[in-house]
Each structure stands twice: as structure tokens, then as C-alpha cells.
C-alpha positions as CSV (number, residue, x, y, z in Angstrom):
1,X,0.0,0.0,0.0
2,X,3.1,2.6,0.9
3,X,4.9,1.8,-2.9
4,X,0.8,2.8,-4.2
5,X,0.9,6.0,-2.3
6,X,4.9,6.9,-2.9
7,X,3.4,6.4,-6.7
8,X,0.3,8.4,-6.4
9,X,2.4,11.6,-4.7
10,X,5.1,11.1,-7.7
11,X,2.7,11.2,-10.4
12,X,0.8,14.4,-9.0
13,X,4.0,16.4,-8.2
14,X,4.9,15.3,-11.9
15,X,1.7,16.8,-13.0
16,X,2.1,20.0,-11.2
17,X,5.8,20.8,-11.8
18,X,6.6,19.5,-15.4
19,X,2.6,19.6,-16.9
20,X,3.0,22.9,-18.8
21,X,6.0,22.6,-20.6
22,X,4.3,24.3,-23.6
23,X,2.7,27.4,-21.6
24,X,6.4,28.1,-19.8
25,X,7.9,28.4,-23.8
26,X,4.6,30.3,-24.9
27,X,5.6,32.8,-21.9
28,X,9.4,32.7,-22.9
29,X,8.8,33.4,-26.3
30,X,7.0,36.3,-25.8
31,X,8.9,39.6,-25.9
32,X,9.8,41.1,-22.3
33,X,7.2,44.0,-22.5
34,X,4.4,41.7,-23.4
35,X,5.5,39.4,-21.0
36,X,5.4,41.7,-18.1
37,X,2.4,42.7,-19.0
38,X,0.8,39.4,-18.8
39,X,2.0,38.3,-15.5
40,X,1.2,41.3,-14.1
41,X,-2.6,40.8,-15.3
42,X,-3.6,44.4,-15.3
43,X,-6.3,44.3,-13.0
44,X,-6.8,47.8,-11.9
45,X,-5.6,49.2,-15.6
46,X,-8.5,47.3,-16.7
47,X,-11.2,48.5,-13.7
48,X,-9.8,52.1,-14.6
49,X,-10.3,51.7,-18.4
50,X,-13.8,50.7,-17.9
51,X,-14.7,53.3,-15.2
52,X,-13.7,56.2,-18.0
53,X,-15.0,54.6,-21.0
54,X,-18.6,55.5,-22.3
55,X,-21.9,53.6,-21.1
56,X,-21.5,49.6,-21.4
57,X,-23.7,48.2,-24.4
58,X,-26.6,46.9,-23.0
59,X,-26.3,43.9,-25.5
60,X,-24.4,41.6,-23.3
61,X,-26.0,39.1,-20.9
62,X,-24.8,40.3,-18.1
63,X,-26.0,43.5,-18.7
64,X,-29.2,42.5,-19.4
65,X,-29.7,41.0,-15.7
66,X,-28.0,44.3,-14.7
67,X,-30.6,46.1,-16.0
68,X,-33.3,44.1,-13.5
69,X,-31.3,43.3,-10.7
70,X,-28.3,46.2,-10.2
71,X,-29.5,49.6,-9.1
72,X,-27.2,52.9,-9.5
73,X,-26.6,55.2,-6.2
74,X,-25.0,57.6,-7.3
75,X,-22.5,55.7,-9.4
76,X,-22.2,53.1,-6.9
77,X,-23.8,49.5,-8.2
78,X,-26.3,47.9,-5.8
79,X,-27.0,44.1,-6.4
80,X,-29.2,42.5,-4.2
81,X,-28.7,38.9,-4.3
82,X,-30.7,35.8,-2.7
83,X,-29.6,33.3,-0.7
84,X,-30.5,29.5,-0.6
85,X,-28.5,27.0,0.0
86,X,-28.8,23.5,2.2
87,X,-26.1,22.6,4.8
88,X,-25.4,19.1,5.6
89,X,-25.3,20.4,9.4
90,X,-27.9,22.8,9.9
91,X,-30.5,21.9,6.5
92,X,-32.1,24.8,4.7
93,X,-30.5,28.1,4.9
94,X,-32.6,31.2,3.2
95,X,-32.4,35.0,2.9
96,X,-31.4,38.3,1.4
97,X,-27.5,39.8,0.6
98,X,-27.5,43.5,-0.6
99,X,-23.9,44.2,-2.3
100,X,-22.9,47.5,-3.2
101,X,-19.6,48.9,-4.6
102,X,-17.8,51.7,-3.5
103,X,-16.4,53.6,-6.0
104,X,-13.4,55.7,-4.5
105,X,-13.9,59.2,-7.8
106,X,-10.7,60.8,-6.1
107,X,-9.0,57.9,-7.8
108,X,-10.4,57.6,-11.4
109,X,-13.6,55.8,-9.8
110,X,-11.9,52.7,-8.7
111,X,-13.7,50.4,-6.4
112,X,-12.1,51.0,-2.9
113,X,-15.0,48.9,-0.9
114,X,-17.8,46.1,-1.4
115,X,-20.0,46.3,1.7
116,X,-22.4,42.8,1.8
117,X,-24.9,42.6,5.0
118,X,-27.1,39.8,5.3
119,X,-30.4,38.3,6.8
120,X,-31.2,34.6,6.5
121,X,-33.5,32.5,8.5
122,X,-32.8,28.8,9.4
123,X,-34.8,26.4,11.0
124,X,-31.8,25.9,14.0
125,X,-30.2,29.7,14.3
126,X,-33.4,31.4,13.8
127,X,-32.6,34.5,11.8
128,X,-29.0,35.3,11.1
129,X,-27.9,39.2,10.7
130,X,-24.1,39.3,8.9
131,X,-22.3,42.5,8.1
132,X,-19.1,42.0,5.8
133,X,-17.1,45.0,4.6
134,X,-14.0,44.6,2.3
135,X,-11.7,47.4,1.7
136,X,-9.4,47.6,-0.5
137,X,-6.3,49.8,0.9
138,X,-4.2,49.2,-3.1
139,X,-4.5,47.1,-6.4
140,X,-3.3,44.0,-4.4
141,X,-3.4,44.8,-0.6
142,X,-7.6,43.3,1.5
143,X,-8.6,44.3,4.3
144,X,-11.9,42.1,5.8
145,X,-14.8,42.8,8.7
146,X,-17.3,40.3,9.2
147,X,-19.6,40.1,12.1
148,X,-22.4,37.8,12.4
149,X,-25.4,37.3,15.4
150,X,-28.1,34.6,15.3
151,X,-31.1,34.3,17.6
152,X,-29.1,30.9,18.6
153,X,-25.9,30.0,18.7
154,X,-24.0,31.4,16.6
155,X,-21.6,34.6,16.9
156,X,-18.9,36.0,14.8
157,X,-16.1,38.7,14.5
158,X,-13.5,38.7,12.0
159,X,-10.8,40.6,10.8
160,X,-8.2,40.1,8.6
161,X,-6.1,42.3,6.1
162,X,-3.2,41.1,3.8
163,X,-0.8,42.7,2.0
164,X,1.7,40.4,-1.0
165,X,3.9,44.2,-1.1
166,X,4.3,45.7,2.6
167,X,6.6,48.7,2.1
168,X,6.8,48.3,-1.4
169,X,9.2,45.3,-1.5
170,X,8.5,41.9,-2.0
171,X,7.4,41.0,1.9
172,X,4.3,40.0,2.8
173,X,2.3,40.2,5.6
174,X,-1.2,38.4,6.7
175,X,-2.9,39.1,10.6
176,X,-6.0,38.0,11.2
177,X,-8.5,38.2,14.3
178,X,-11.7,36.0,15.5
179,X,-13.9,35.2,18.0
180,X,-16.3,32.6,16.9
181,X,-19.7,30.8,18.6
182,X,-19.9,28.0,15.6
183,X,-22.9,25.8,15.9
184,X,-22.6,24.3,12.2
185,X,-19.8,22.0,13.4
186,X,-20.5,18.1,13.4
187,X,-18.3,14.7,14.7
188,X,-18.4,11.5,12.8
189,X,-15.3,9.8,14.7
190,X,-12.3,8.8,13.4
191,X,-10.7,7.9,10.0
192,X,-12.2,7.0,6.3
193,X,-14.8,4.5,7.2
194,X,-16.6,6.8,10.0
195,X,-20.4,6.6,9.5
196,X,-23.0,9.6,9.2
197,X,-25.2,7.8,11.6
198,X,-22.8,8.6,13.9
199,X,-22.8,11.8,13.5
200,X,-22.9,14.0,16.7
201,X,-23.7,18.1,16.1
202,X,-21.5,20.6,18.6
203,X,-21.1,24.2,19.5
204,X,-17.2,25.4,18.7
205,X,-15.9,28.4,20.6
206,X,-12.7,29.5,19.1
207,X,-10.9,32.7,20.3
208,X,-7.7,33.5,18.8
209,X,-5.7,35.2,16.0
210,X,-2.0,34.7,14.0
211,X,0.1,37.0,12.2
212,X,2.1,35.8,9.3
213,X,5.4,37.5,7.6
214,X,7.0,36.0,4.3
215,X,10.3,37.2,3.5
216,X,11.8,36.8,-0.1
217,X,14.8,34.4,-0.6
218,X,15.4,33.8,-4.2
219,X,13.2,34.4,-7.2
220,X,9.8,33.5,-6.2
221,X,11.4,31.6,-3.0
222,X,10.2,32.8,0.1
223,X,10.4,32.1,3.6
224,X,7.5,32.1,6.3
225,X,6.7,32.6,10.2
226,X,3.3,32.6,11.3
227,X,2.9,32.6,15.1
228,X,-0.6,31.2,15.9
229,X,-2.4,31.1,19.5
230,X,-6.2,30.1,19.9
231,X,-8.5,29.3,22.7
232,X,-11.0,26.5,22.1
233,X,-14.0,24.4,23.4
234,X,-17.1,22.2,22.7
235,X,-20.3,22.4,24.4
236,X,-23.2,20.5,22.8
237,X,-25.0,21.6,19.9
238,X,-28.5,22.5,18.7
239,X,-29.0,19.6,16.3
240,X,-30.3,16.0,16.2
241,X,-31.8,14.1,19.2
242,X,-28.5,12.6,20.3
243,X,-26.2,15.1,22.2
244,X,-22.7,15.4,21.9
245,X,-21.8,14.3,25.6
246,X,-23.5,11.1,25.3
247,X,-22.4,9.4,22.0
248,X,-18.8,10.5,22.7
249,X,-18.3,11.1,26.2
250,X,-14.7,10.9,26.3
251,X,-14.1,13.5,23.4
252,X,-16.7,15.4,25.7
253,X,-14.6,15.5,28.9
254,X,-11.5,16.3,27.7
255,X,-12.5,19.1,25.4
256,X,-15.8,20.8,26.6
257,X,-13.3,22.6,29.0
258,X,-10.8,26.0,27.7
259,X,-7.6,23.8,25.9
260,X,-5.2,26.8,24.6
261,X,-3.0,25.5,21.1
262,X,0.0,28.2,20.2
263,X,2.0,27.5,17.5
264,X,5.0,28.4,15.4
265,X,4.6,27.4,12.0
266,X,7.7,27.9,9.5
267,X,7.7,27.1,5.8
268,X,9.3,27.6,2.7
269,X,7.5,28.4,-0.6
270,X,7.4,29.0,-4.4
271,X,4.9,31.3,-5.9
272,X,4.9,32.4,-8.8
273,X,1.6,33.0,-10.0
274,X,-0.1,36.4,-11.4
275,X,-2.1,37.5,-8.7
276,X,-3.1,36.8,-4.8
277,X,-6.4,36.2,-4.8
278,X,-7.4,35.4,-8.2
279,X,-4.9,33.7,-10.1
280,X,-4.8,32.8,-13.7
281,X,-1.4,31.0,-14.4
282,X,1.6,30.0,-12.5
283,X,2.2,27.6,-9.3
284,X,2.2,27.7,-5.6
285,X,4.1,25.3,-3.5
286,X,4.6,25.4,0.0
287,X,5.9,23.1,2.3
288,X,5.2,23.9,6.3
289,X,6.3,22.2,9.7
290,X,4.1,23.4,13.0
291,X,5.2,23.2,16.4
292,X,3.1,23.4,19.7
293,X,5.3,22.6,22.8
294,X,3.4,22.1,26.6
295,X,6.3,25.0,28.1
296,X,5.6,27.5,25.6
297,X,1.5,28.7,26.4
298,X,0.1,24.9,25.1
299,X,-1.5,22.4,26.4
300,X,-0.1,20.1,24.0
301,X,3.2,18.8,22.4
302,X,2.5,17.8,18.9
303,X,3.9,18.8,15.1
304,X,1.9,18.9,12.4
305,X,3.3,19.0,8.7
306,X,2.0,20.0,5.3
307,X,3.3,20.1,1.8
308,X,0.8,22.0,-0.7
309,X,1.0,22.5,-4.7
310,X,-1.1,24.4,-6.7
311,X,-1.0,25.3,-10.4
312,X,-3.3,27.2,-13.1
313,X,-2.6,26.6,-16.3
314,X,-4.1,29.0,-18.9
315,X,-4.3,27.0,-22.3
316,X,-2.5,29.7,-24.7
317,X,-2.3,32.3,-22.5
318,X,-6.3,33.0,-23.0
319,X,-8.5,34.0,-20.6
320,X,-11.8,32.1,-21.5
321,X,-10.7,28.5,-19.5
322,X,-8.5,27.5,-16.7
323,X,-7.3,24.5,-15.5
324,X,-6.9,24.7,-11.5
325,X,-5.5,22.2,-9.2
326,X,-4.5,21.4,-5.9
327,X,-2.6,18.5,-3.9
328,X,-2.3,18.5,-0.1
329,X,-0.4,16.0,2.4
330,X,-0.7,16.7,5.7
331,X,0.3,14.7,9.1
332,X,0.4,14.9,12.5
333,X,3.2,13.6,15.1
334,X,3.0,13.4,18.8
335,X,0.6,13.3,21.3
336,X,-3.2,13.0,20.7
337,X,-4.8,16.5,20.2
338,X,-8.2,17.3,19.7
339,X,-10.5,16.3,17.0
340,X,-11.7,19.9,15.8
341,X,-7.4,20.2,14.8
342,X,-6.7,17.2,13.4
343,X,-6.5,17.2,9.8
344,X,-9.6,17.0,8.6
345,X,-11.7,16.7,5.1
346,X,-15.1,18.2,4.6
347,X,-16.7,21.3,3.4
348,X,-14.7,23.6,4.0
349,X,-11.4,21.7,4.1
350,X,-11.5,20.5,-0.1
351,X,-14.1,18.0,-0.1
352,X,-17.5,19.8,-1.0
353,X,-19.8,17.3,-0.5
354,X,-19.4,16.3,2.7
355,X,-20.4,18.4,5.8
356,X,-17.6,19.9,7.7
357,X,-15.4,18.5,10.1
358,X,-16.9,14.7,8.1
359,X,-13.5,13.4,8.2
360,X,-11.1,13.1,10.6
361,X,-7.2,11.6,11.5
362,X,-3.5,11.9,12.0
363,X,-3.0,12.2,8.1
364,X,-4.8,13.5,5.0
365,X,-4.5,13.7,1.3
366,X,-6.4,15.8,-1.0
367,X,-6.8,16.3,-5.1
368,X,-8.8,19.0,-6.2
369,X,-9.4,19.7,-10.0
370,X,-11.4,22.4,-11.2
371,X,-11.8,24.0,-15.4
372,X,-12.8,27.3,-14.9
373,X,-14.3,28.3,-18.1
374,X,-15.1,32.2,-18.2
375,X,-18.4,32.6,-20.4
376,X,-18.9,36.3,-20.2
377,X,-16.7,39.0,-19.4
378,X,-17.8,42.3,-19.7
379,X,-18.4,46.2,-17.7
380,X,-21.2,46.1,-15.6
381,X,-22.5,49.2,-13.7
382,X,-18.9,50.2,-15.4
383,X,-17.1,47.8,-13.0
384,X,-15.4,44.2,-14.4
385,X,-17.5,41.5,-13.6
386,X,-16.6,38.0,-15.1
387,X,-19.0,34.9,-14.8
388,X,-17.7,31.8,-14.4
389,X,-18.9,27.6,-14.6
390,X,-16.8,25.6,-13.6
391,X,-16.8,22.0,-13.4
392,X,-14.7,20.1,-10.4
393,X,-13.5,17.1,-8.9
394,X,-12.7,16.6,-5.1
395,X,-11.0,13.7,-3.8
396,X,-9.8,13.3,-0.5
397,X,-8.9,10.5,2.4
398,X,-7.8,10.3,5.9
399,X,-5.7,7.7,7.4
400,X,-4.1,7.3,11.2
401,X,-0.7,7.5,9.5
402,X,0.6,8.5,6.1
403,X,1.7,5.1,5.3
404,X,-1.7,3.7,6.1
405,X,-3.0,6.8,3.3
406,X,-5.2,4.2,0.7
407,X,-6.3,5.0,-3.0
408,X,-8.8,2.3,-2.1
409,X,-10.6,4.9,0.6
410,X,-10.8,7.7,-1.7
411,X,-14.0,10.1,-1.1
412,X,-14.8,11.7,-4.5
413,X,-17.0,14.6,-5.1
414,X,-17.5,15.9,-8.6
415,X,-19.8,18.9,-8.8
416,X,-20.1,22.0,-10.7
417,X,-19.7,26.0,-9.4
418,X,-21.5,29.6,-10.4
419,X,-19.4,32.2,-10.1
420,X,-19.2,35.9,-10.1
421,X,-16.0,37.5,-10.5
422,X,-15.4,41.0,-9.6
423,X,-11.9,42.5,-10.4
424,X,-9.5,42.7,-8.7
425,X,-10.1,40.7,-5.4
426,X,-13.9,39.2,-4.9
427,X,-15.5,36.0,-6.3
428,X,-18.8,34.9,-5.4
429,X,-20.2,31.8,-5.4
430,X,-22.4,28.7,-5.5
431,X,-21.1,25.5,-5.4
432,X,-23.0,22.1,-6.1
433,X,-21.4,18.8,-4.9
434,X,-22.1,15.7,-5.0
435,X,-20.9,12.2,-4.4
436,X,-21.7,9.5,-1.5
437,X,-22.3,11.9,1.1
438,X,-25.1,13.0,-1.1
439,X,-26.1,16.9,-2.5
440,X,-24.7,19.4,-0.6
441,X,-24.9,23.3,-1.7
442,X,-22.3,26.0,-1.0
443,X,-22.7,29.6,-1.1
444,X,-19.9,31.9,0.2
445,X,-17.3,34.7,-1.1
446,X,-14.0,33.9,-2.4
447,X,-12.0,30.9,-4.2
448,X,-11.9,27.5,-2.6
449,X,-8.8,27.7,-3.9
């Protein structure tokens, strides 16, 4: 099983490091201006272009919705969007999200803010009121603020702002801040074959934040130190008959109580892609080792280790499809440590049609696959606005041990995605997964990947 695994990792790094020989010559032969010019990508050039050209035609699609769904305030597009979409942990989800652009005129009218509050009402939370405000400080630099109250449950604050050129050189920096009350999270047990009968719904309280600072080395080499210290527990949670504490009461008494995690993660990576957020050629590997030690503010002594690859590959450097993908390996040595940061596959963790936190162990492997084809592109409310399908394949598997990692416990989960993209830095949308852990429907802002 180790030599089908040791063959499985060599033929995915393969793919991702020598499977666009023919795009890395298109790039070279292109002359230096034009080359610059590409990997650059333009973004706000192409936002400014738009802002100071005449009226959009009204003859593309996306227009044509514009013209019954986006209202102008003043030159700042309103889009008032519905929400529906079915968790696997908390079932129907339902409601109302009101975007609007900022447009910042003292700088040609480029979009300096997206402000997005929300209402939705579900069946467990009750209603659910979320304000989210991103700001964007330059063309590359994000600044986030989401807060989020239910009638149960459920509480959020969250900041976070990142910036790929602090200073104007080549460092980056990323801090982010949250308290969360997270009643969507679930507990199947342990490893691939864990059942969703056994699933047991609980409350996570997370307090906590980590700052991260990448240095440049060589040429797309950089070096990183993110210092990470959070505060967690369990209580029992608002869903299904069976609580928490009774179908695993041992998980129960060692983590309902305050267990404090600080870590210090270094790693070393190449990236070389076009842009931070939305990439559309180029590759990103990384390859991290965390440490959490009892004498240094832990309660536990454990490492945890991850190598991560991902590549877009733009077929003859056009923009209408891209292939994305992504491999993970990730393992954990030392002592036991609890379940909620173990490495883990579900929702939110690269496999979209499982609920989150569906499965659980000391070692994971992950494949995603996704052709983003781009089927309109055009000036909407005199902003950039892309809209993408894209097709995807998840696969994913846990194991107690990396040499106990099987092909033969794969979890796939094909599914296709709706997405809106708005230049430079925001992408929303639906997902729709699928696969043995049945439908399962994902609305949110941002990439998965």
C-alpha cells in the first residue's frame, strides 16, 4: 500500500511541476514588454479603463440581468442577491444579501469597498444578521470585517487584512483576528470509514488570531513565520436528538473545557503566479512544519506537517478557460490532540460534498481539480465583472498514518460551481457537490482555492 501512495504523490507532483511545458515556452517566447504585461494581469488598468470609457452596451448578458437586478446610487452598483443553500449540518439556509460597490472618484472611480450585510432565516439559528465589509487599501493589498449574530448560537467577529507588497518590496504580511460561537460544526469519529449515523452536532468556541510574515529568498522563493495562538471548546449543539456528551463522552470531557493551542509554523515556498487572490497561471508550493510545545502557552506537544501544490494553467495564454489544481499531504506527530485540529476533510477543508469536520485523522491527502471556463466578461455598472462555470472534482482521504493513506478509501465529489467575478479581489459563489455523502450546496465569497 506505501509503494501505491509513494506512486500516487510522484505522479501528482509530476503533473504540477513539469505539466505545462508548452505554456512556460509560450511565456518565454514572448517579448519582455508583453511578458510583463501578462504576468502582471492588469487588474486595476482594466477596472480604470472601464470606469472612464462610455456607457456599457446593454447587449451583453450580463447587462441584461443588470438592468433588472443592479440599481445605480449615485454611481455606486447595488446588487441585491438571494440566498439558498442546504447545509449538511444545519439543512435549509434562506435570505437576502445587498452588495454594493464603493467607488473611491478621487482615484479615477476605482472600487475602494464592497459592503455585503445579510439576513437569512434557518430552521436551527433562527434569523442570522451578517455585516461583511471589504476594503481595498491598493490594487493588491484586503482588508476584511465580518460580524455575524443569530437568535441561537451562533456569533462571529473577524478581521483580517493582507498585504503580498508591505513597504513596497516583496514581503508580505497576513494578521488575522476572530472570536467565533460555531454551531454548524459536526463529529463523525475517526478515519475514512466513519459513518454519518454517527454523526454528533457541537457548538465550537474558538478565540484567537495569527500573524504571518514572508520574506523573499530567491526568485519566487520565500520564507515564512506565522505565530498562531487560539483558545477553544465544545459544548453540545442544537442539532439531532443525540447530544454530543453522550455518543462520545470521552471526546466530551477532555474538550468541553478552555484547551489553549500556540503554534509556530515555518515554511518555505514558491509562488509564482499572477495575482493573490485570483490567479490565472503560474504555481504555488509550499511546504510547512508546526510546532506546539506544553512550556511555551500549550496544552499540547505535537507537530503537524504539510506540503501543498497548486497550479493554473491557462491553455495559450487565454483568458476564457483555466485549468486549476491542488494536492495536499498533511500529518500529524506526537501526542493526541483534539479532533476539531486534526487534519480534517469536509466542506470547507477540499471536499465539498461532505459536511464539515466529516473526516477526521493523524493524516490526510487531498486532489482537487477544477476547469474554470469564463463565459462572459464584460463592464457592468462600469465595473469588471466576469462569470464563471466551472466543473470540479474533489477527492480526499484520511488515514491514522501516512503510510496507512489508501487509494482504495478515496471520497470523490464531482460537482459544478456559479461564479461571479469581480476585479481585482472578490469571487462569489455557488457550489453544487455531490458524491456518496449525497447533494450538498455552497454559497460563500471567495476561491476555494
Amino acid at each position: 500500500m506505501r509503494k501505491k501512495i509513494i506512486c500516487f504523490l510522484f505522479f501528482v507532483l509530476s503533473a504540477n511541476l513539469f505539466a505545462t511545458p508548452t505554456q512556460k515556452k509560450e511565456i518565454k517566447n514572448l517579448k519582455e514588454a508583453d511578458k510583463k504585461e501578462f504576468l502582471k494581469e492588469k487588474d486595476r488598468d482594466e477596472v480604470v479603463n472601464i470606469i472612464t470609457s462610455t456607457k456599457p452596451s446593454p447587449q451583453g448578458i450580463l447587462n441584461k440581468i443588470a438592468d433588472k437586478l443592479v440599481f445605480d446610487i449615485k454611481g455606486n452598483p447595488l446588487l441585491i442577491l438571494p440566498i439558498a443553500d442546504s447545509s449538511k449540518d444545519l439543512g435549509l439556509n434562506f435570505g437576502i444579501m445587498p452588495v454594493v460597490a464603493i467607488r473611491n472618484m478621487k482615484k479615477d472611480g476605482d472600487v475602494s469597498s464592497v459592503i455585503a450585510p445579510s439576513i437569512n432565516q434557518n430552521k436551527y439559528l433562527g434569523y442570522t444578521y451578517t455585516y461583511r465589509h471589504y476594503l481595498f487599501p491598493t490594487e493588491k493589498s484586503l482588508f476584511v470585517l465580518r460580524a455575524s449574530l443569530s437568535d441561537q448560537a451562533q456569533k462571529e467577529l473577524f478581521l483580517h487584512y493582507y498585504d503580498p507588497e508591505i513597504f513596497n518590496t516583496k514581503a508580505r504580511l497576513n494578521l488575522e483576528f476572530r472570536t467565533w460561537h460555531n454551531p454548524k460544526s459536526s463529529f463523525y469519529g475517526y478515519g475514512p470509514n466513519s459513518k454519518k449515523s454517527d454523526k454528533a452536532n457541537y457548538i465550537f468556541y474558538l478565540n484567537g488570531g495569527e500573524a504571518s510574515l514572508t520574506f523573499p529568498i530567491l526568485n519566487y522563493i520565500y520564507f515564512d513565520y506565522t505565530p498562531s495562538f487560539y483558545e477553544n471548546r465544545i459544548e453540545n449543539g442544537i442539532v439531532g436528538k443525540e447530544k454530543f456528551s453522550s455518543l462520545y463522552p470521552i471526546e466530551y470531557s477532555l474538550y468541553s473545557k478552555d484547551k489553549q493551542i500556540f503554534t509556530n509554523r515555518f515554511s518555505f515556498l514558491f509562488d509564482n503566479t499572477d495575482h493573490p487572490f485570483i490567479p490565472k497561471i503560474g504555481s504555488y508550493i509550499i511546504f510547512s512544519m508546526a510546532f506546539s510545545r506544553k512550556n511555551i502557552v500549550s496544552d499540547y506537544n505535537y507537530s503537524l506537517y504539510t506540503i501543498e501544490m497548486k497550479d493554473y494553467y491557462n491553455y495559450k495564454l487565454l483568458d476564457k478557460s483555466i485549468t486549476a489544481m491542488r494536492f495536499m499531504l498533511q500529518w500529524q506527530t506526537g501526542e493526541n490532540i483534539p479532533f476539531y485540529a486534526m487534519p480534517t476533510a469536509g466542506e470547507s477543508t477540499g471536499l465539498r460534498m461532505a459536511g464539515d469536520g466529516r473526516f477526521v485523522d493523524r493524516a490526510k491527502i487531498l486532489l482537487n481539480v477544477e476547469q474554470r471556463f469564463t463565459v462572459v466578461k464584460a463592464p457592468v455598472m462600469k465595473f469588471l465583472t466576469e462569470l464563471e462555470i466551472t466543473p470540479f472534482l474533489d477527492i480526499a482521504t484520511v488515514a491514522n498514518k501516512v503510510s496507512k493513506l489508501s487509494t482504495g478509501n478515496f471520497k470523490y465529489g464531482p460537482g459544478i460551481a456559479l461564479r461571479i467575478v469581480l476585479r481585482p479581489q472578490i469571487v462569489g459563489t455557488a457550489d453544487f457537490a455531490f458524491g456518496s455523502e449525497g447533494l450538498n450546496t455552497i454559497v460563500k465569497i471567495n476561491y476555494p482555492f
